[in-house]
C-alpha positions as CSV (number, residue, x, y, z in Angstrom):
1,X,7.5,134.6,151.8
2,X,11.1,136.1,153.2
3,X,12.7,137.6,150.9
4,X,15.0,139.3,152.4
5,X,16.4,135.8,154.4
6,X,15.8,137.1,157.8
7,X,15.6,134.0,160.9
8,X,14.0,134.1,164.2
9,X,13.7,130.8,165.9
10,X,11.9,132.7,168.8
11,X,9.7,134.4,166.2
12,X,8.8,131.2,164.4
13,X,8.4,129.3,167.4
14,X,5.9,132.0,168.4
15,X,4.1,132.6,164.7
16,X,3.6,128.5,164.3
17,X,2.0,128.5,168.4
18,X,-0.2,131.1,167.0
19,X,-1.0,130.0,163.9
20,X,-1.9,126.6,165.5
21,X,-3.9,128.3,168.5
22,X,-8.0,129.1,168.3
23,X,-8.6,132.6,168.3
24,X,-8.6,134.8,171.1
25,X,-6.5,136.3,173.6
26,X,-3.5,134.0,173.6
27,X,-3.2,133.9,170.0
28,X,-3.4,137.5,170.0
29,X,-0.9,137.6,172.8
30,X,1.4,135.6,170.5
31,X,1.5,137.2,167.7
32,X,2.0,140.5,169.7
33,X,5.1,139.1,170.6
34,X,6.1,138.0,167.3
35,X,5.1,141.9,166.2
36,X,7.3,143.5,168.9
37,X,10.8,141.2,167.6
38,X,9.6,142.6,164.3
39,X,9.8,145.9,165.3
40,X,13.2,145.4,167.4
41,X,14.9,143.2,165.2
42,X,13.9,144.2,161.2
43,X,15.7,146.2,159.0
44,X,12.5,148.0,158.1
45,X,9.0,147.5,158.2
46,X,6.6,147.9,154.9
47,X,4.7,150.9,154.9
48,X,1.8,149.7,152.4
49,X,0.1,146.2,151.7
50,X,-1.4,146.1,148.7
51,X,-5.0,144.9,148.2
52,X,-5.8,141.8,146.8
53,X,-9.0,141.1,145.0
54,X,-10.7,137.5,143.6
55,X,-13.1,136.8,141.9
56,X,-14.4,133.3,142.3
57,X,-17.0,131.1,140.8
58,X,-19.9,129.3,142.2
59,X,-18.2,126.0,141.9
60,X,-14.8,126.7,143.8
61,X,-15.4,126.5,147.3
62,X,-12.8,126.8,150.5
63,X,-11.2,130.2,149.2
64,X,-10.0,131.8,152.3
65,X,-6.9,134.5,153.0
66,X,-4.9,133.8,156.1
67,X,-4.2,137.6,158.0
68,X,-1.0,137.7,155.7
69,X,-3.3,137.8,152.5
70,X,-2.0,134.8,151.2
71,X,-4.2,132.1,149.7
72,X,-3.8,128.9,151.0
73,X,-4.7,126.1,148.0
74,X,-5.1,123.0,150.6
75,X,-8.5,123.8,151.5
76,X,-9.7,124.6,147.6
77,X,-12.4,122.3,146.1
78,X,-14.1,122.3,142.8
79,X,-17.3,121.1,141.8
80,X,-19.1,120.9,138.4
């Protein structure tokens, strides 16, 4: 979510390469990158991230948070 409108096509070429990319020290390399034009280029940086907290039945399965703490739905099955 931007709110605050702000565009990087270096920083989104380099947050979807990582997003895409298995885990491990590229991927970390990446988004390191992506964190530094955060740091040199934002107005400000959040302080806090709140918590959030689920709680999910037995029948809902694929609930997962990506490293953002949002919930993607795509991968969400129910069963009775």
């Amino acid at each position: 979510y931007n709110r605050y409108g702000y565009s990087s096509k270096e920083m989104d070429a380099l947050l979807d390469n990582a997003d895409h990319a298995k885990a491990g020290p590229e991927r970390f390399a990446q988004y390191g990158k992506a964190e530094q034009i955060a740091v040199t280029e934002a107005g400000f940086i959040p302080q806090s991230y709140p918590k959030a907290m689920f709680l999910v039945r037995p029948t809902v399965k694929g609930i997962r948070l990506n490293v953002m703490g949002v919930l993607p739905l795509n991968t969400v099955e129910y069963t009775k």
